[in-house]
C-alpha positions in Angstrom: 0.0 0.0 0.0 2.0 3.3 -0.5 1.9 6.3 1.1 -1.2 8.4 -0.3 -3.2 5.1 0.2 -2.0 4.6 3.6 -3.1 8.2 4.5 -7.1 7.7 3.2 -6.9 4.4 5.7 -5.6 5.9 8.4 -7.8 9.2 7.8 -11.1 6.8 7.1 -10.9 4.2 9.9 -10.4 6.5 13.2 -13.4 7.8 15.0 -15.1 11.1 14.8 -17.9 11.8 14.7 -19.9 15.4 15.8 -17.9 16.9 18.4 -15.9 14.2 19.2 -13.0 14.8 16.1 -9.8 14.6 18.0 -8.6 11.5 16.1 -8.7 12.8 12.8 -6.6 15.8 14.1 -4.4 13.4 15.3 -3.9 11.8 11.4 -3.7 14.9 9.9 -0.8 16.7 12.2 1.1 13.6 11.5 0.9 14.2 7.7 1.4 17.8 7.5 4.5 17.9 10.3 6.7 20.2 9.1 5.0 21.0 6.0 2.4 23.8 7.7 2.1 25.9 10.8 -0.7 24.1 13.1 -3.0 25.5 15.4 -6.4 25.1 16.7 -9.7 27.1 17.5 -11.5 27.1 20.6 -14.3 24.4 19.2 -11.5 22.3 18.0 -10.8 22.6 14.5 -7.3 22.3 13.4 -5.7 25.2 10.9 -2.8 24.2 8.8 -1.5 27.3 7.4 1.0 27.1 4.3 2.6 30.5 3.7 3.8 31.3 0.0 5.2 34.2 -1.2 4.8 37.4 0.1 1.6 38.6 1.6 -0.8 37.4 -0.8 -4.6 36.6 -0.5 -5.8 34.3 2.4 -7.0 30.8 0.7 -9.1 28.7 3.1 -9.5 24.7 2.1 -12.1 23.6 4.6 -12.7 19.9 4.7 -14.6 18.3 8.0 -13.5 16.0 10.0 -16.5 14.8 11.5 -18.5 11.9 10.4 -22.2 10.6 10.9 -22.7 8.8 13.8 -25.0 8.2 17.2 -24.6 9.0 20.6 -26.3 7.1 23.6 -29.3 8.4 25.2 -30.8 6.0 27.5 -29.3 2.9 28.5 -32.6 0.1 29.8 -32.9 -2.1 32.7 -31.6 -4.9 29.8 -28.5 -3.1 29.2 -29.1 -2.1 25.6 -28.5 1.4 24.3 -31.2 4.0 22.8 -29.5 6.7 20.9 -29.6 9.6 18.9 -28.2 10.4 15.3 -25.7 12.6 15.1 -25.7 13.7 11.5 -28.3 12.9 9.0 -28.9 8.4 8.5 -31.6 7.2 6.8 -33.4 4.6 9.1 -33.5 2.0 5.9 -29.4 2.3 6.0 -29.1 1.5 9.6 -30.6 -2.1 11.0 -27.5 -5.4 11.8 -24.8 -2.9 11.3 -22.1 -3.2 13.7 -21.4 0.0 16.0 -18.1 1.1 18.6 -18.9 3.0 21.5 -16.0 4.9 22.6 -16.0 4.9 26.0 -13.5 6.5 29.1 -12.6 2.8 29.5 -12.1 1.4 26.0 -14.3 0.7 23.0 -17.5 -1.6 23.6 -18.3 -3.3 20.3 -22.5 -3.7 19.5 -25.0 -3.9 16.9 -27.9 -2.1 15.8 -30.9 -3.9 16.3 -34.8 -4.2 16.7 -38.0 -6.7 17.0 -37.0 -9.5 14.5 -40.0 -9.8 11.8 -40.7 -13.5 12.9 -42.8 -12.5 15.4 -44.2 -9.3 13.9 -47.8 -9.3 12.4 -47.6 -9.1 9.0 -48.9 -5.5 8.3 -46.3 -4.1 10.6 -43.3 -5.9 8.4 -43.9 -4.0 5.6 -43.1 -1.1 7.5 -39.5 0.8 7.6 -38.1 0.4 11.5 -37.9 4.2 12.9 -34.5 4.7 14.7 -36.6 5.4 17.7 -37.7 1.4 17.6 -33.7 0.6 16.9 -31.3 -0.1 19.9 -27.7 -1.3 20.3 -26.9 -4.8 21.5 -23.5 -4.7 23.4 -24.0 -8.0 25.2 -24.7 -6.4 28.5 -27.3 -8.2 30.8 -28.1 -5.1 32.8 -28.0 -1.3 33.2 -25.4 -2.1 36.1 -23.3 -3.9 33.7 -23.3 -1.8 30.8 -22.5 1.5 33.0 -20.3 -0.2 35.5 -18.7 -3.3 33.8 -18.5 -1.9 30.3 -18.1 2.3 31.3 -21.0 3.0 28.9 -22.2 6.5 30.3 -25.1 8.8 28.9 -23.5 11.2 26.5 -21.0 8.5 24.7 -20.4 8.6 21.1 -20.8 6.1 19.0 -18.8 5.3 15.9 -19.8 2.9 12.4 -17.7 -0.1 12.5 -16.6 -0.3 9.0 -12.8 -0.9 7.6 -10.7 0.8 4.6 -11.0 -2.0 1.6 -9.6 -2.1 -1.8 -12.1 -3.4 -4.0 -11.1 -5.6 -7.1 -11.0 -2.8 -9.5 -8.1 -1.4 -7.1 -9.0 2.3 -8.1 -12.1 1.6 -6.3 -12.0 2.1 -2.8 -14.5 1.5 0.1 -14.5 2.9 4.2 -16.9 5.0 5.9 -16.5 8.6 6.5 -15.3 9.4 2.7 -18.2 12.5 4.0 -15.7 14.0 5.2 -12.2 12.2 5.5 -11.9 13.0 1.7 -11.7 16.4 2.3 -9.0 16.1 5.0 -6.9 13.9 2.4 -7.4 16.6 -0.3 -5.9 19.6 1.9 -3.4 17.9 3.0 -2.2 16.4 -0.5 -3.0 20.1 -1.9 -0.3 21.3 1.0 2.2 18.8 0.3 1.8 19.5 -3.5 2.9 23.1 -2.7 5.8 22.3 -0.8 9.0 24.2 -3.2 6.3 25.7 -5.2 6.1 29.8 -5.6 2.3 30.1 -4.9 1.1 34.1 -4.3 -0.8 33.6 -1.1 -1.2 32.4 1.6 -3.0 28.6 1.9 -5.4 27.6 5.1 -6.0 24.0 5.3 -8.9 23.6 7.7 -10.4 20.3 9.4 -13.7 21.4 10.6 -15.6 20.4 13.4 -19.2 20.0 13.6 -20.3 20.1 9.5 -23.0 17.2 10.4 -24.7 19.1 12.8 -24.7 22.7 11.6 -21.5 23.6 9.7 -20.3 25.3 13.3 -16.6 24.3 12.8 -16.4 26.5 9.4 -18.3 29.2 11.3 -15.6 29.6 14.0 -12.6 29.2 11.7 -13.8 31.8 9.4 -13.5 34.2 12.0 -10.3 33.1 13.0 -8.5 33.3 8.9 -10.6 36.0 7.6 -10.4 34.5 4.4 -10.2 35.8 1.2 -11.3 32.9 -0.9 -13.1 29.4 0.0 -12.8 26.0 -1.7 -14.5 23.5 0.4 -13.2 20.0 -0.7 -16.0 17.3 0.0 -17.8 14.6 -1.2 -20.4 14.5 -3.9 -23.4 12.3 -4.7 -22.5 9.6 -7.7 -25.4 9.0 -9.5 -23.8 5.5 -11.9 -26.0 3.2 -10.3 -29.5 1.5 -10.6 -32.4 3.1 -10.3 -30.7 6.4 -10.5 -32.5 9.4 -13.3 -29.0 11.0 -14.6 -31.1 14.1 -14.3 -31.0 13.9 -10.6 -27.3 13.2 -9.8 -25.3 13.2 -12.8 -21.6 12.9 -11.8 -19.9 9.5 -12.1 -16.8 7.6 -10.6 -13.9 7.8 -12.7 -15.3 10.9 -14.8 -13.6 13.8 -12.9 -14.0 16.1 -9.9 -17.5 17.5 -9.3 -18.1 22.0 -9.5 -21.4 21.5 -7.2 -22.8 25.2 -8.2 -25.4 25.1 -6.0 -26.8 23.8 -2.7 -29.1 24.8 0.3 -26.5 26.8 1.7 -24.4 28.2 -1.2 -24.5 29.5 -5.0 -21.1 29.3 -6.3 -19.4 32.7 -6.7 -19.9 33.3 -10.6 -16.1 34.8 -11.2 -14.5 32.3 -8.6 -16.2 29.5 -10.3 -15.0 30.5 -13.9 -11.9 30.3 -12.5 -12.6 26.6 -12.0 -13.9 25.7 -14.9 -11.0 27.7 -17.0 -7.8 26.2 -15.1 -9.8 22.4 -15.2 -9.8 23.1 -19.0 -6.3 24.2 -19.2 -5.8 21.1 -17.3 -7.0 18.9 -18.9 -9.0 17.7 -16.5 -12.3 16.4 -16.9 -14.8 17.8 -14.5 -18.6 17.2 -13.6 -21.6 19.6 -12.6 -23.9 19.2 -10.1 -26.3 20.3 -7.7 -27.4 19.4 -3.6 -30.3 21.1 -2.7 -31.0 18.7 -0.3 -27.8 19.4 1.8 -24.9 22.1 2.4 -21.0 22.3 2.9 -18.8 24.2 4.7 -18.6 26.7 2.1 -22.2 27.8 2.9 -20.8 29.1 6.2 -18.0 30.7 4.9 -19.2 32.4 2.3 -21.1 34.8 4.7 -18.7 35.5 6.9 -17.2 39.3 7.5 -18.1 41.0 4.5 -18.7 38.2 2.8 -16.3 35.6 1.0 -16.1 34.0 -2.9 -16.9 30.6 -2.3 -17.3 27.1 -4.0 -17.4 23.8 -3.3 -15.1 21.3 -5.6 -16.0 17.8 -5.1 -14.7 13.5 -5.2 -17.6 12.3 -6.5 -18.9 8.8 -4.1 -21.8 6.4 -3.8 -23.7 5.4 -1.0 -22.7 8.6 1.3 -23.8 9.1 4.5 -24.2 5.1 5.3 -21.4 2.5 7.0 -19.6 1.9 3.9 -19.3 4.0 0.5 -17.1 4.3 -2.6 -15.0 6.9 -4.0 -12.8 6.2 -7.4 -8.8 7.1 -7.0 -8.5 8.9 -10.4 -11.8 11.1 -8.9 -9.5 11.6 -5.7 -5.9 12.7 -7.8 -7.3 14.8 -10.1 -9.6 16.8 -7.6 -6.0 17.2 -5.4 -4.4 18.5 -8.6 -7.5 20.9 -10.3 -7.1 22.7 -6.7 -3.6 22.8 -6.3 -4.0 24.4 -9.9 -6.3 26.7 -8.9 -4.9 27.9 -5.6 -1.6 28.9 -7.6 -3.5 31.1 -10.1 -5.3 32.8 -7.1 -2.7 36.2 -6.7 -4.0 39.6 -5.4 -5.3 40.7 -8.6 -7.0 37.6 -9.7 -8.6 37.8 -6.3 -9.2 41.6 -6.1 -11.4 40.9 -9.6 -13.5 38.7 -8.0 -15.5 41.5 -6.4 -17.2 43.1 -9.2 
């Protein structure tokens, strides 16, 4: 496995989900050691700053570290675990998968359960289970056991058990929290790529907390840079599969990085985005439109912060997002590192002073 591969595992497979991110810091200080000046706000988001030449514009890369996950809520005379979502999971997505509650005394392994439909009537089985009907299983016996055996407390997070896997196309790759270790991966490469490279500004590569739950990490680091520019680097919905109108989702794996010009939280800034598609063409990269107006990124914070901030989102296209296990394409993955890399070097003070017409 070399090194860039090595880095999506390691990004993908540690825990962190809303509020509880310290492990993906973790990953991504060890990959950007020496290569950027590190520091931290006061929600916990980590700022990797990458100074070029002179005092150019301020570039901000935001990518978030958290992923979807659950927290416990209640823990039952049984021993079994209620919970709440943290992030958005569709309740069809969510039944036999296997869960890690990080606890103050270790990790408890369980399972997401409910009624089995043996002994349901039959009307009822044709209904979706509601996550308020799901539980976890941890193989506790009792409340006593699961809070004084086992150190489950109220207020625990709890983490998808899913692994980094090479499928056998090896330019396919599944692991959970592509949404949004992807983005993590991308800053960092996008850093590393700029290492002994005369860039005119100044570069801010930014693992967000909190995107699941409110884009609250990108809030509180936009106050901190005072950026000039945003590029959020994220995930996008795939659309190549079954069942699937291309009119709804039209970006494919292996076809390019996805320009997502609009979502519920941002329209892409019309100069910035030209920008995009131009330096793609000159390129010669491929790249894919869409839209997400069921969702938003971290660019939708950003965009209004001070006076206001040229924004857009660039994207690895994935399928099956926001579920234990989903699948991004490598080409997607190097040539999204390489159209922003691209793009950050053409962003000098005039370029970025004639964004604001």
């Amino acid at each position: 496995m070399d090194e860039r591969l090595q880095m999506l595992k390691e990004l993908t497979e540690v825990g962190g989900v809303p509020g509880f991110e310290y492990e993906v810091k973790e990953v991504i200080a060890k990959y950007l050691q020496g290569k950027a000046e590190l520091s931290r706000d006061n929600l916990g988001s980590v700022i990797a700053k990458k100074v070029g030449s002179g005092t150019g514009p301020k570039i901000m890369l935001p990518g978030h570290m958290d992923e979807i996950g659950f927290m416990v809520s209640f823990i039952t005379e049984q021993g079994y675990l209620k919970f709440v979502p943290l992030g958005g999971w569709w309740d069809q997505v969510m039944l036999a998968k296997r869960v890690i509650v990080r606890t103050d005394k270790g990790d408890v392994p369980g399972i997401i359960g409910s009624k089995p439909p043996h002994i349901l009537p039959p009307d009822e089985r044709k209904n979706v289970v509601e996550k308020k009907d799901m539980f976890i299983d941890i193989g506790a016996a009792s409340r006593e056991e699961t809070e004084e055996v086992f150190g489950v407390r109220v207020g625990d997070p709890i983490v998808p058990d899913s692994s980094f896997q090479l499928m056998k196309n090896e330019k396919m790759m599944m692991s959970k929290a592509w949404d949004d270790r992807i983005g993590c991966a991308l800053f960092i490469d996008v850093i590393r790529a700029l290492q002994g490279t005369d860039h005119p500004n100044t570069v801010y590569g930014v693992g967000t907390v909190q995107e699941e739950v409110g884009l609250r990490g990108a809030k509180t680091t936009a106050n901190v840079i005072e950026p000039d520019v945003c590029i959020a680097v994220e995930v996008g919905i795939a659309g190549d599969m079954p069942g699937v109108k291309e009119e709804d989702a039209p970006p494919k794996l292996g076809k390019g990085p996805i320009l997502l010009v609009a979502d519920a939280s941002l329209v892409a800034h019309r100069q910035l985005r030209s920008l995009v598609v131009n330096t793609a063409k000159e390129a010669g990269i491929d790249l894919q439109y869409a839209t997400m107006m069921g969702g938003g990124t971290d660019a939708g914070a950003v965009h209004v912060s001070g006076a206001g901030v040229p924004s857009v989102c660039l994207a690895v296209p994935a399928r099956y997002i926001h579920t234990h296990t989903s699948i991004i394409h490598r080409d997607d993955y190097e040539a999204t590192v390489k159209l922003v890399t691209e793009v950050v070097k053409r962003l000098d003070q005039n370029t970025v002073s004639g964004l604001v017409r």
